[in-house]
Biopython code that builds the backbone (N, CA, C, O; Angstrom):
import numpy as np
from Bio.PDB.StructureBuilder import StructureBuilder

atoms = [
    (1, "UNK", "N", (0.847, -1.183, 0.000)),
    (1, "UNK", "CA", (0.000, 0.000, 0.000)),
    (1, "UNK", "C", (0.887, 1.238, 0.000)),
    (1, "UNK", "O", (1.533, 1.422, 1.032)),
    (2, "UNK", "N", (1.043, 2.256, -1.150)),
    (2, "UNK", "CA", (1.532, 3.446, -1.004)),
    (2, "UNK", "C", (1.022, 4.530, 0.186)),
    (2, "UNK", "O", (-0.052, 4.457, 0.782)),
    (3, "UNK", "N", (1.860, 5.351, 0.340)),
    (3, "UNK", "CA", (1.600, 6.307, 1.251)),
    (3, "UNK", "C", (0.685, 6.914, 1.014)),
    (3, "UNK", "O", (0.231, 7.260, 2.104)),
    (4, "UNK", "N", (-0.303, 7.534, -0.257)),
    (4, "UNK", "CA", (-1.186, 8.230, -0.484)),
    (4, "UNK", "C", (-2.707, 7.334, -0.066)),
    (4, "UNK", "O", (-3.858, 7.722, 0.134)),
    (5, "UNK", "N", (-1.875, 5.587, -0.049)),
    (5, "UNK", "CA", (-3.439, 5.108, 0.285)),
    (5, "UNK", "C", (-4.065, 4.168, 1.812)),
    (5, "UNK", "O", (-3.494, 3.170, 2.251)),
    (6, "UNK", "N", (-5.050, 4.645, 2.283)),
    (6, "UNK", "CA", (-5.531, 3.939, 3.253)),
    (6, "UNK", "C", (-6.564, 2.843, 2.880)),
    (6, "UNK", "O", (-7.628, 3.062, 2.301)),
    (7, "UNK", "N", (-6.150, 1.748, 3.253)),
    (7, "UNK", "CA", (-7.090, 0.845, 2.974)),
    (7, "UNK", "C", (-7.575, 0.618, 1.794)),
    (7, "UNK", "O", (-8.789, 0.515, 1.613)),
    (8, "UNK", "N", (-6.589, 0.499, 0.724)),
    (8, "UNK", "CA", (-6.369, 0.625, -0.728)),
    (8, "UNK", "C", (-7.342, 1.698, -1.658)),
    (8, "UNK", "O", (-7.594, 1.419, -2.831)),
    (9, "UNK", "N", (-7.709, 2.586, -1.204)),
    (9, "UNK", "CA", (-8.595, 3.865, -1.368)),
    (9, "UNK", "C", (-7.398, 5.341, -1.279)),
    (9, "UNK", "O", (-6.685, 5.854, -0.416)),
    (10, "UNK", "N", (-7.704, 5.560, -2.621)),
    (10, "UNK", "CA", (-6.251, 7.050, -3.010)),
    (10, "UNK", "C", (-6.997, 8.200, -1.756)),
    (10, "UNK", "O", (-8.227, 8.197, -1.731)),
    (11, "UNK", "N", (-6.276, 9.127, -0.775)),
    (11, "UNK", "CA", (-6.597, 10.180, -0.279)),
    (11, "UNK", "C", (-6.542, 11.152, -0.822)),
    (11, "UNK", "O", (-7.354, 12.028, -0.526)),
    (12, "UNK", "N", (-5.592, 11.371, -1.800)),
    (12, "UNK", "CA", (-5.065, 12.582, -2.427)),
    (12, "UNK", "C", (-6.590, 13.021, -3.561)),
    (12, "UNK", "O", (-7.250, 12.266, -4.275)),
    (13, "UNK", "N", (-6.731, 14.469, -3.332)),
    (13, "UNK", "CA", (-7.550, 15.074, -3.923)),
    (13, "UNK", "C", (-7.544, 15.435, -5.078)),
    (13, "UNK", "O", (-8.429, 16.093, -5.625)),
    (14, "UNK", "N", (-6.176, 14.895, -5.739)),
    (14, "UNK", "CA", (-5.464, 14.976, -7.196)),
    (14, "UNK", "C", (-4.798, 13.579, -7.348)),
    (14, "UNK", "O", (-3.632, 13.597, -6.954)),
    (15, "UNK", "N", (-5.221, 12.369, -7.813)),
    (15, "UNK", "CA", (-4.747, 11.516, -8.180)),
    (15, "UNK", "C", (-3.333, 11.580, -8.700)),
    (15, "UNK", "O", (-3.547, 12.046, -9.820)),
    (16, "UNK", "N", (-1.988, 11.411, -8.616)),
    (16, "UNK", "CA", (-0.523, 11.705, -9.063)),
    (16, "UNK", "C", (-1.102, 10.281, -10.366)),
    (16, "UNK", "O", (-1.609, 9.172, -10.199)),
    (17, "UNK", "N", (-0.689, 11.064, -11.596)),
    (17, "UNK", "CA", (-1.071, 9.830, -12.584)),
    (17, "UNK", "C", (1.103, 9.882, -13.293)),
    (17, "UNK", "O", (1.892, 10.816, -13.440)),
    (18, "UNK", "N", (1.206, 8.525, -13.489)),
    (18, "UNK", "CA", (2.538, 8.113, -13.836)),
    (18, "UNK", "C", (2.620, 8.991, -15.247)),
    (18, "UNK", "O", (1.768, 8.931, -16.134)),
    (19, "UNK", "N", (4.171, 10.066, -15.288)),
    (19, "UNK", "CA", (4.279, 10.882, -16.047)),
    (19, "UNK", "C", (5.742, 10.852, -16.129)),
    (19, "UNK", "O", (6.372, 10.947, -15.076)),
    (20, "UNK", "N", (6.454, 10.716, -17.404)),
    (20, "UNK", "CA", (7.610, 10.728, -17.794)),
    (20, "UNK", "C", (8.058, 12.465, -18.513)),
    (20, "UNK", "O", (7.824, 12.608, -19.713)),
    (21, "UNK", "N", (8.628, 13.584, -17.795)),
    (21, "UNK", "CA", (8.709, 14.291, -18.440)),
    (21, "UNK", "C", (10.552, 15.268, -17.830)),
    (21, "UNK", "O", (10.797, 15.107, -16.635)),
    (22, "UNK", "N", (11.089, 15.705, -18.241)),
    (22, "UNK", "CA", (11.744, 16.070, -18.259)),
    (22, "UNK", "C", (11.783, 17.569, -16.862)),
    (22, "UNK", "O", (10.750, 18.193, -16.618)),
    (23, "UNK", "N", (12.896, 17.834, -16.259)),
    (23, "UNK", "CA", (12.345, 18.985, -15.498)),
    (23, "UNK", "C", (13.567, 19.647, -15.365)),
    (23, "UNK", "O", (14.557, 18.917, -15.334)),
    (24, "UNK", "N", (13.743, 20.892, -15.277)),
    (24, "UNK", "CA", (15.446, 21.773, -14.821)),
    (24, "UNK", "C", (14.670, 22.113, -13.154)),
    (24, "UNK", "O", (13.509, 21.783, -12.912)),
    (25, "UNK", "N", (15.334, 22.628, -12.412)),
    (25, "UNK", "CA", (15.317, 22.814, -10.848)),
    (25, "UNK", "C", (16.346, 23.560, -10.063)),
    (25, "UNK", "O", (17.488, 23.324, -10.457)),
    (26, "UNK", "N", (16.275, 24.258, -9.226)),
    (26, "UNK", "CA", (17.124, 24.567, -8.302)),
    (26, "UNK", "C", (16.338, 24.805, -6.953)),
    (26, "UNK", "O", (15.255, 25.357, -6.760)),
    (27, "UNK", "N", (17.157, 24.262, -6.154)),
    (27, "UNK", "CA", (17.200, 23.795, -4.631)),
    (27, "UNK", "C", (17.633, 25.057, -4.214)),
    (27, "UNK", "O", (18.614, 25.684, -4.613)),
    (28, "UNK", "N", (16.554, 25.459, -3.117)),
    (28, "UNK", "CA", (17.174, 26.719, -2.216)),
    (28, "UNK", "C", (16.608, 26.043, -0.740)),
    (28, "UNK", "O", (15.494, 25.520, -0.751)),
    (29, "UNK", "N", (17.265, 26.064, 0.302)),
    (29, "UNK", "CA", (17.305, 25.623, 1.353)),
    (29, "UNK", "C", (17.602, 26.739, 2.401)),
    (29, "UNK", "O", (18.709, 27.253, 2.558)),
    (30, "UNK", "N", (16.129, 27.143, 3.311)),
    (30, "UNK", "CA", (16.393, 28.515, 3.911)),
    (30, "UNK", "C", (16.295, 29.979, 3.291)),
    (30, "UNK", "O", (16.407, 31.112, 3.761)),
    (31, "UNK", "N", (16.012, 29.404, 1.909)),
    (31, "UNK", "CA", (16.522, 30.592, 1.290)),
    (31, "UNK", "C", (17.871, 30.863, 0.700)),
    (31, "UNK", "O", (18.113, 32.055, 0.510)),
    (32, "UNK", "N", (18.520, 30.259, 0.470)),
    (32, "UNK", "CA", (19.714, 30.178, 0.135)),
    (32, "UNK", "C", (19.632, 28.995, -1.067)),
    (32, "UNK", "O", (19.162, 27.860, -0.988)),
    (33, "UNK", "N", (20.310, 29.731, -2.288)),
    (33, "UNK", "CA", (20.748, 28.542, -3.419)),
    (33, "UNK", "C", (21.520, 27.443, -3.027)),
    (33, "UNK", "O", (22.556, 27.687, -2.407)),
    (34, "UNK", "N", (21.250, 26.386, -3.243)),
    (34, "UNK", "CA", (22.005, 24.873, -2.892)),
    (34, "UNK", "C", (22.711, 24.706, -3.549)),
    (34, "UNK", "O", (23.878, 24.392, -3.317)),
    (35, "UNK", "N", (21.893, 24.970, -5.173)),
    (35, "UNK", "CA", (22.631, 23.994, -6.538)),
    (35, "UNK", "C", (22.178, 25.255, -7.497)),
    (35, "UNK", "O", (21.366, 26.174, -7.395)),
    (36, "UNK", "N", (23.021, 24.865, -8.368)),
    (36, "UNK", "CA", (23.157, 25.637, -9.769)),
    (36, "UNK", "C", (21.665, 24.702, -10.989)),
    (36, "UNK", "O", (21.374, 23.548, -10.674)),
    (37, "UNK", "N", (20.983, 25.295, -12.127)),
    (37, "UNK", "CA", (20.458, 24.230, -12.354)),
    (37, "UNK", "C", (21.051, 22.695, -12.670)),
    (37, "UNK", "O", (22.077, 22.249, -13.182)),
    (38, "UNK", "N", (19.732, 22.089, -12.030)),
    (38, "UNK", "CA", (20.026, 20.904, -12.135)),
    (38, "UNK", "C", (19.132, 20.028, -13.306)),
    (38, "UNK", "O", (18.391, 20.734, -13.990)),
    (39, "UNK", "N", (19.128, 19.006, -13.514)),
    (39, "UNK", "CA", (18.134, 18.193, -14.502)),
    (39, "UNK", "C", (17.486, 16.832, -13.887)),
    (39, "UNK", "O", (17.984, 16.001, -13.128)),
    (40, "UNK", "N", (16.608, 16.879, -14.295)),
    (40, "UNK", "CA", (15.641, 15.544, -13.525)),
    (40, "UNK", "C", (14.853, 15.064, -14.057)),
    (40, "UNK", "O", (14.660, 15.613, -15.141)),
    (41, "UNK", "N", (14.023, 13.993, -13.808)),
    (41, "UNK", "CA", (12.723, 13.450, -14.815)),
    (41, "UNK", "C", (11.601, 13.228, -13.630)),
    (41, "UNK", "O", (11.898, 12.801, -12.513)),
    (42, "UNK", "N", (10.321, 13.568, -14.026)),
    (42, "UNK", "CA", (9.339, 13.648, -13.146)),
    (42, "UNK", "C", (9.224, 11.637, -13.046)),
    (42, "UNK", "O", (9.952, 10.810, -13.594)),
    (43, "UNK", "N", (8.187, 11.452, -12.259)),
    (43, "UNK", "CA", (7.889, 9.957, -12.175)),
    (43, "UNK", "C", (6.391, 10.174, -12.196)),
    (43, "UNK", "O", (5.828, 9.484, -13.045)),
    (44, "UNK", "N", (5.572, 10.987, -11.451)),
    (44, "UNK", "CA", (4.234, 10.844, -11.443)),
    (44, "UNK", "C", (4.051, 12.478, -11.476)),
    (44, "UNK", "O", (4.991, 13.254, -11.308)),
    (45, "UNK", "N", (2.373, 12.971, -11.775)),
    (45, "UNK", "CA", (2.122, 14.274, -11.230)),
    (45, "UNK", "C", (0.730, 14.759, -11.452)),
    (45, "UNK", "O", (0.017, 14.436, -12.402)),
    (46, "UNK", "N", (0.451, 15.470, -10.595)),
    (46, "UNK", "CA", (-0.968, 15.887, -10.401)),
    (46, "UNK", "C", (-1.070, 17.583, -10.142)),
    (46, "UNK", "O", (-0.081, 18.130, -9.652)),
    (47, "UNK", "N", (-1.935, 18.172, -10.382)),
    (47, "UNK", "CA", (-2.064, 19.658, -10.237)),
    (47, "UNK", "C", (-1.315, 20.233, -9.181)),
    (47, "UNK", "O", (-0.589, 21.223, -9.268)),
    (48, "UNK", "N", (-1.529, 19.574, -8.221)),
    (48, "UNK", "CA", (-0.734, 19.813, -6.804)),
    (48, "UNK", "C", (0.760, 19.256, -6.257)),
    (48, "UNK", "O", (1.342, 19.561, -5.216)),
    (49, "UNK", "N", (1.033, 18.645, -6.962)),
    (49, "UNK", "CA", (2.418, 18.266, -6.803)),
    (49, "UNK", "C", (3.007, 17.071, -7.851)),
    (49, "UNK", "O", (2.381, 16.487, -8.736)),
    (50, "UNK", "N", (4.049, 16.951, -7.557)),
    (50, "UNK", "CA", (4.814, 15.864, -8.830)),
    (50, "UNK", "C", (5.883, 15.078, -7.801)),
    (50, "UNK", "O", (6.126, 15.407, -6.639)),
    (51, "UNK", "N", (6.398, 14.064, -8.469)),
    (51, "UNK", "CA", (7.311, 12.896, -8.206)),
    (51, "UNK", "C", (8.238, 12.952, -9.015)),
    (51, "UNK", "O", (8.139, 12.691, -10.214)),
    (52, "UNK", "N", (9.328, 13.333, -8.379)),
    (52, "UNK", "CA", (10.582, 13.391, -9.351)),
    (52, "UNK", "C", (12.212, 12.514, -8.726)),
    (52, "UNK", "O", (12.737, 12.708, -7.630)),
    (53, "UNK", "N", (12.658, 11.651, -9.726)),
    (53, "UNK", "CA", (14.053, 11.277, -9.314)),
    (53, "UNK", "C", (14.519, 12.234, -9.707)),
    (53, "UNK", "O", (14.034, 12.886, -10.632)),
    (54, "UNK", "N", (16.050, 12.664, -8.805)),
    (54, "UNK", "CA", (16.915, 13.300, -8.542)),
    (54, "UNK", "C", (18.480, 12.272, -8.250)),
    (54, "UNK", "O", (18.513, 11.193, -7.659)),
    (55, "UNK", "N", (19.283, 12.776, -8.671)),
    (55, "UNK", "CA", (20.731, 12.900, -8.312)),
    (55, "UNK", "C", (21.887, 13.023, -7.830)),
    (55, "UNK", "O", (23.077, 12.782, -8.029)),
    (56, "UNK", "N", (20.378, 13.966, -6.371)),
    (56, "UNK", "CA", (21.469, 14.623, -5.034)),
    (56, "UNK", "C", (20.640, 14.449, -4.259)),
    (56, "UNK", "O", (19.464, 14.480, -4.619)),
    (57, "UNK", "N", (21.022, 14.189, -2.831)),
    (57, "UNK", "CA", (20.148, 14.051, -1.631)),
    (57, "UNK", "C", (19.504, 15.816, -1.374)),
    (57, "UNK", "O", (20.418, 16.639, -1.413)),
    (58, "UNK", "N", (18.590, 16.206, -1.217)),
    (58, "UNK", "CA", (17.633, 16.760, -1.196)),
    (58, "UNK", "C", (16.585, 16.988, -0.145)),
    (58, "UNK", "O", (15.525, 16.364, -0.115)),
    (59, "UNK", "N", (16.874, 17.752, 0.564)),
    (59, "UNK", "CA", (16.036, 17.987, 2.185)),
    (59, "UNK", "C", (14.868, 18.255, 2.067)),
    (59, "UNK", "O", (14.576, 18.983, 1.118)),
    (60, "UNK", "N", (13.749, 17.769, 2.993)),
    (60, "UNK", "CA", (12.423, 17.949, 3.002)),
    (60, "UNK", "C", (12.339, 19.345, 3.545)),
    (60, "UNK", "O", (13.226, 19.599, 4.359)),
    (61, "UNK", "N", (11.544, 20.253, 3.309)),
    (61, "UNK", "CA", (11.298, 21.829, 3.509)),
    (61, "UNK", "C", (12.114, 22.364, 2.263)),
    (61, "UNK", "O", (11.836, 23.494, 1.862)),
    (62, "UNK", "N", (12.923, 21.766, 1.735)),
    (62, "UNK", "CA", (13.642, 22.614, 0.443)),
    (62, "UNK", "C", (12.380, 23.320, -0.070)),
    (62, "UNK", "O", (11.216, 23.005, 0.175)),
    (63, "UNK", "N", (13.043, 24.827, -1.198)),
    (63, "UNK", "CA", (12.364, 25.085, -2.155)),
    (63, "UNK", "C", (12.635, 24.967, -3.220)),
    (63, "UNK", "O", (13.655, 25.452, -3.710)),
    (64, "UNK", "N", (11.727, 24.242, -3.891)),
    (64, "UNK", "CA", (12.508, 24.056, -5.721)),
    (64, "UNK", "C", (11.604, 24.940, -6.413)),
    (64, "UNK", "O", (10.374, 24.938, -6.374)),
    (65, "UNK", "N", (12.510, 25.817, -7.154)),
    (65, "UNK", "CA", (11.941, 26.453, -8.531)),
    (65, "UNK", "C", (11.959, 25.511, -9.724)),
    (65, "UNK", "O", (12.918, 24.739, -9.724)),
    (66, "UNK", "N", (11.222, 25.417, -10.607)),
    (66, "UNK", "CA", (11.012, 24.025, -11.643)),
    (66, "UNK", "C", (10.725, 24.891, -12.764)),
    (66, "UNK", "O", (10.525, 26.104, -12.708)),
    (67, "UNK", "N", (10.725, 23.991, -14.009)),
    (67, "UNK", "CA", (10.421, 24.045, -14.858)),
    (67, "UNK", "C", (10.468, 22.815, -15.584)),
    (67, "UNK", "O", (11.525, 22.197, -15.714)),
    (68, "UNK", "N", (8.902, 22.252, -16.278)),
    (68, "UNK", "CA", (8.614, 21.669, -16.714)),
    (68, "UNK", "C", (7.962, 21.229, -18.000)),
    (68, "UNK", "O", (6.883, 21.530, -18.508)),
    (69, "UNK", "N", (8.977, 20.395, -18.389)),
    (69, "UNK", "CA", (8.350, 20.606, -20.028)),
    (69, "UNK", "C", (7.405, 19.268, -20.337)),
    (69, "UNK", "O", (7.872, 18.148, -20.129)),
    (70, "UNK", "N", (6.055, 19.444, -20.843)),
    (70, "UNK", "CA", (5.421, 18.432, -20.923)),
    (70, "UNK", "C", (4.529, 18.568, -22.507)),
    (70, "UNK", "O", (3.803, 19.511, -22.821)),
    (71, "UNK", "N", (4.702, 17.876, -22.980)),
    (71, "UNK", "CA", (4.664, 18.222, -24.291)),
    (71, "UNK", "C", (5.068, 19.691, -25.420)),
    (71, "UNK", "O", (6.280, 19.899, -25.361)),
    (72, "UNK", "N", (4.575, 20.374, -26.073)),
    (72, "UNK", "CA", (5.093, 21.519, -26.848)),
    (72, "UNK", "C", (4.917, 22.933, -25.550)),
    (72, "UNK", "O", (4.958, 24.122, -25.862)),
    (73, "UNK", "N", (4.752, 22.494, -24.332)),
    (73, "UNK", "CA", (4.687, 23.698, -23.171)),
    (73, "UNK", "C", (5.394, 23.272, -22.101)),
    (73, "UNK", "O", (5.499, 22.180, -21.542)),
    (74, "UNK", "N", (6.120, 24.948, -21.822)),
    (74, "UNK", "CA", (7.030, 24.495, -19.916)),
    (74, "UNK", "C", (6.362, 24.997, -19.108)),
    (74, "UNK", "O", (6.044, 26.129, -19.475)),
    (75, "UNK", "N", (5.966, 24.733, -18.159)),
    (75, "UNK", "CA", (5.651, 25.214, -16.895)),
    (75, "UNK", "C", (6.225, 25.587, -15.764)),
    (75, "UNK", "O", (6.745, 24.742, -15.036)),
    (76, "UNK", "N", (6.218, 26.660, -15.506)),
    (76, "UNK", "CA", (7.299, 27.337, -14.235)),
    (76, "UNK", "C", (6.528, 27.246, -13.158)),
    (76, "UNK", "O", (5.394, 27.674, -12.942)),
    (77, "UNK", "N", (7.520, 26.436, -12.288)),
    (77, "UNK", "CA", (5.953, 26.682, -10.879)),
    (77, "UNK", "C", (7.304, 26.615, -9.833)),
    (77, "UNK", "O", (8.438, 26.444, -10.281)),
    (78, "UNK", "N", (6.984, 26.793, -8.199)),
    (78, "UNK", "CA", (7.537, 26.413, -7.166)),
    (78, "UNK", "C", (7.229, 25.578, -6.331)),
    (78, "UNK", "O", (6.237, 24.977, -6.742)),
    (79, "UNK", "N", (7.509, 25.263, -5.495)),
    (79, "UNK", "CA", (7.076, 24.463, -4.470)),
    (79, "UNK", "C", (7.912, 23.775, -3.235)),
    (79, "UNK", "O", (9.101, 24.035, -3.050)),
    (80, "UNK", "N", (7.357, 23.103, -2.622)),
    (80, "UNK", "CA", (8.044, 22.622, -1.144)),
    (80, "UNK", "C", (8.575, 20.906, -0.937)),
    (80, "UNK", "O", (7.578, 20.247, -0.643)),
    (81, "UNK", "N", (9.411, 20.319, -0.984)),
    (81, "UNK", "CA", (9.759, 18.970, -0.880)),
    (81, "UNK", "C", (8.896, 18.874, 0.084)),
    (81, "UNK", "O", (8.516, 19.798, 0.803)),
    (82, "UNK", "N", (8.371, 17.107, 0.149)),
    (82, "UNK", "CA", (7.843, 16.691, 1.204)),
    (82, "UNK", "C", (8.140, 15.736, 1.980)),
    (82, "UNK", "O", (7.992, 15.548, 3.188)),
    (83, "UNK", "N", (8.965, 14.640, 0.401)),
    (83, "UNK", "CA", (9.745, 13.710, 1.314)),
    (83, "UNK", "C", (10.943, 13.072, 0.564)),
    (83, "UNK", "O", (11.038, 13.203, -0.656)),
    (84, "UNK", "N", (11.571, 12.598, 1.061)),
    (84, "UNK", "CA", (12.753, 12.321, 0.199)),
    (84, "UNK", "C", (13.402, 10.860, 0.208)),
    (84, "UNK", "O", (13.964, 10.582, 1.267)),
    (85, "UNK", "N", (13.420, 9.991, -0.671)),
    (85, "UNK", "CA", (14.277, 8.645, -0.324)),
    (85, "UNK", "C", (14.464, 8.104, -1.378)),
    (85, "UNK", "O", (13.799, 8.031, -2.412)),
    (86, "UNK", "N", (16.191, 7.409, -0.817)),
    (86, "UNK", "CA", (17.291, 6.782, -1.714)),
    (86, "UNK", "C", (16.273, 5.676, -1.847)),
    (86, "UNK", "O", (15.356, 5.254, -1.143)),
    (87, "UNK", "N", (16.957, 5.271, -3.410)),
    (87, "UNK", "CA", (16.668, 4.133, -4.147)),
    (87, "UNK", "C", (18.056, 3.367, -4.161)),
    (87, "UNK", "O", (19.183, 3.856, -4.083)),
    (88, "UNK", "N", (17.755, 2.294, -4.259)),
    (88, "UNK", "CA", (19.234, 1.403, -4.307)),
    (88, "UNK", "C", (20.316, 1.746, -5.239)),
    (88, "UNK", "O", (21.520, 1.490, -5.249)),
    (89, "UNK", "N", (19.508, 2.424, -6.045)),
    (89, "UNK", "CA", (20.470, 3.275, -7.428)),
    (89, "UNK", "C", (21.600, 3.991, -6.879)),
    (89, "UNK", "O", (22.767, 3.938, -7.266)),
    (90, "UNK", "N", (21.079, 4.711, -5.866)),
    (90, "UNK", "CA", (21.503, 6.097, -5.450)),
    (90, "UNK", "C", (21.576, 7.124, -5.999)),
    (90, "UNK", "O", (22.302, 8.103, -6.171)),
    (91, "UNK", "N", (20.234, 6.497, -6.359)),
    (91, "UNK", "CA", (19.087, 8.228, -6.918)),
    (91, "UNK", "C", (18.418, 8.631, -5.734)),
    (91, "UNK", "O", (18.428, 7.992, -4.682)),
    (92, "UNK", "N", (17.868, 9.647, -5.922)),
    (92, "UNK", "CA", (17.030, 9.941, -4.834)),
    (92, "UNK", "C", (15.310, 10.180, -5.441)),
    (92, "UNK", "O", (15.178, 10.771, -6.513)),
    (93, "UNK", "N", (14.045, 9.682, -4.680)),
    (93, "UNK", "CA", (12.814, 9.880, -5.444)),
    (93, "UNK", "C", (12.167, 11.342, -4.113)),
    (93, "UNK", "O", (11.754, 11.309, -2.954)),
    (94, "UNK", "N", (12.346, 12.154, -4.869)),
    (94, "UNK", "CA", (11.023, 13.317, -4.109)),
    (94, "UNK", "C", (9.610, 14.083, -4.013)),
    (94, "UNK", "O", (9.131, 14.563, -5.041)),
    (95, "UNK", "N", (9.219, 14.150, -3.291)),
    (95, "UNK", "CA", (7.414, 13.994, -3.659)),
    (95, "UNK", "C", (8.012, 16.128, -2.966)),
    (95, "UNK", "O", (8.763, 16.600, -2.112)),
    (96, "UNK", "N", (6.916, 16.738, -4.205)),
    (96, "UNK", "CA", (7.110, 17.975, -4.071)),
    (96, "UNK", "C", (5.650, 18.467, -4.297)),
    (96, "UNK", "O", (4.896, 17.966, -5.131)),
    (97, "UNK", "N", (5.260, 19.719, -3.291)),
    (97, "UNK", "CA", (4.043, 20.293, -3.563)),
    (97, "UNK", "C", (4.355, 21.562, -4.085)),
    (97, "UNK", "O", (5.226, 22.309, -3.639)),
    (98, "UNK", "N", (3.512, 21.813, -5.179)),
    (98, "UNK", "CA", (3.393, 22.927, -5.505)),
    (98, "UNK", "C", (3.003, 23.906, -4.620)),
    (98, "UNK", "O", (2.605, 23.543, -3.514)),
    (99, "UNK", "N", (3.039, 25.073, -4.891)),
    (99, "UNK", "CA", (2.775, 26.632, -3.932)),
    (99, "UNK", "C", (1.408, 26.803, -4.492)),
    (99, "UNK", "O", (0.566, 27.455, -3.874)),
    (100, "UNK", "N", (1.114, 26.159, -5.810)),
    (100, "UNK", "CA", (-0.029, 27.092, -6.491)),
    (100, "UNK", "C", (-0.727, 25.876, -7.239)),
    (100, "UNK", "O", (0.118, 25.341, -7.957)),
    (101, "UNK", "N", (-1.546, 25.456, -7.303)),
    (101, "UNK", "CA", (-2.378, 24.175, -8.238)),
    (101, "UNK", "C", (-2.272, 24.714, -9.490)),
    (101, "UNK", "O", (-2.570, 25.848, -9.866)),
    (102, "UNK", "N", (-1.657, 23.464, -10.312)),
    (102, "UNK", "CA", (-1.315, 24.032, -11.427)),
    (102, "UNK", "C", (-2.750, 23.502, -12.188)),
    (102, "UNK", "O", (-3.101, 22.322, -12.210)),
    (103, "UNK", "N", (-3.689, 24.918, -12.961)),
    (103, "UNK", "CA", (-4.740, 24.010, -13.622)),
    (103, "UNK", "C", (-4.200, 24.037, -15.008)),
    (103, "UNK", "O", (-4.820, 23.209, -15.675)),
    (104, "UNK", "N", (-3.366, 24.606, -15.658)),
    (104, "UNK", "CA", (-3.095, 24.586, -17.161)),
    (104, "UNK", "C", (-2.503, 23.367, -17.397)),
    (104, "UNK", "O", (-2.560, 22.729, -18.448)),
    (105, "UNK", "N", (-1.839, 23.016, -16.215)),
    (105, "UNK", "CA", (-0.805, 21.641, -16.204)),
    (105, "UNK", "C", (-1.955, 20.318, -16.200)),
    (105, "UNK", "O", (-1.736, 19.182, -16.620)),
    (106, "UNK", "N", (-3.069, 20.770, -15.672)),
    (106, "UNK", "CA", (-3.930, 19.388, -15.399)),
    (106, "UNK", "C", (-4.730, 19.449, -16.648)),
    (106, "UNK", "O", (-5.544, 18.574, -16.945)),
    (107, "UNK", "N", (-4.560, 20.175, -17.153)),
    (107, "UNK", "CA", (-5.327, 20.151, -18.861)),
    (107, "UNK", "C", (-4.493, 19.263, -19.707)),
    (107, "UNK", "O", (-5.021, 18.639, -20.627)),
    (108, "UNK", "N", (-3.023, 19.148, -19.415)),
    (108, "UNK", "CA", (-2.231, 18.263, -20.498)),
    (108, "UNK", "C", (-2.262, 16.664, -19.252)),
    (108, "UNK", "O", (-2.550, 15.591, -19.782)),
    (109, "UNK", "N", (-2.078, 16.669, -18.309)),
    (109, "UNK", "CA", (-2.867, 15.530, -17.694)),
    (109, "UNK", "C", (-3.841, 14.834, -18.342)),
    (109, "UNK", "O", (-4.434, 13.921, -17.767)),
]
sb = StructureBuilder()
sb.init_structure("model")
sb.init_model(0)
sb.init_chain("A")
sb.init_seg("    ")
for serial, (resi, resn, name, xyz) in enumerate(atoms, 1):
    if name == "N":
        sb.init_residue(resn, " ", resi, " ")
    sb.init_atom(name, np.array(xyz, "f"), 0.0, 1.0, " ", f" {name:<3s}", serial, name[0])
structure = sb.get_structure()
């Protein structure tokens, strides 16, 4: 059972549907730049937040500025890490909420 579900029933008010798309990012922590851009690929995403592997360990409260390209449109949005964990790869997978529900983004959804 994933974290989004209780008793095999989704909670989330935006279903995260599995999405392969490309993303640039930078990590500010406190307010302060972490990283220079970086590059990533989403894994899942929903109006309200996305699933993305990453490259670098990555603190929960970070802020990532994004940009996302999902078909012939990018989307600039921000948002807040929520959680963060290594894969045996030693990738890292992070679940990030947006600041703002993206509805233009849930139209290419």
């Amino acid at each position: 059972m994933s974290k989004g579900e209780k008793g095999g029933k989704e909670r989330r008010r935006y279903p995260r549907l599995q999405a392969l798309y490309l993303l640039s990012y930078i990590n500010k922590e406190g307010g302060v730049q972490k990283t220079g851009v970086s590059m990533a690929r989403t894994i899942n995403m929903s109006p309200m937040g996305v699933g993305v592997e990453v490259y670098e360990a990555i603190n929960s409260d970070s802020v990532m500025e994004m940009e996302i390209a999902v078909r012939d449109t990018i989307y600039a949005m921000q948002g807040k890490v929520t959680h963060s964990q290594e894969k045996s790869s030693g990738n890292y997978v992070i679940g990030i909420q947006f600041d703002q529900i993206q509805k233009e983004l849930a139209k290419e959804l």
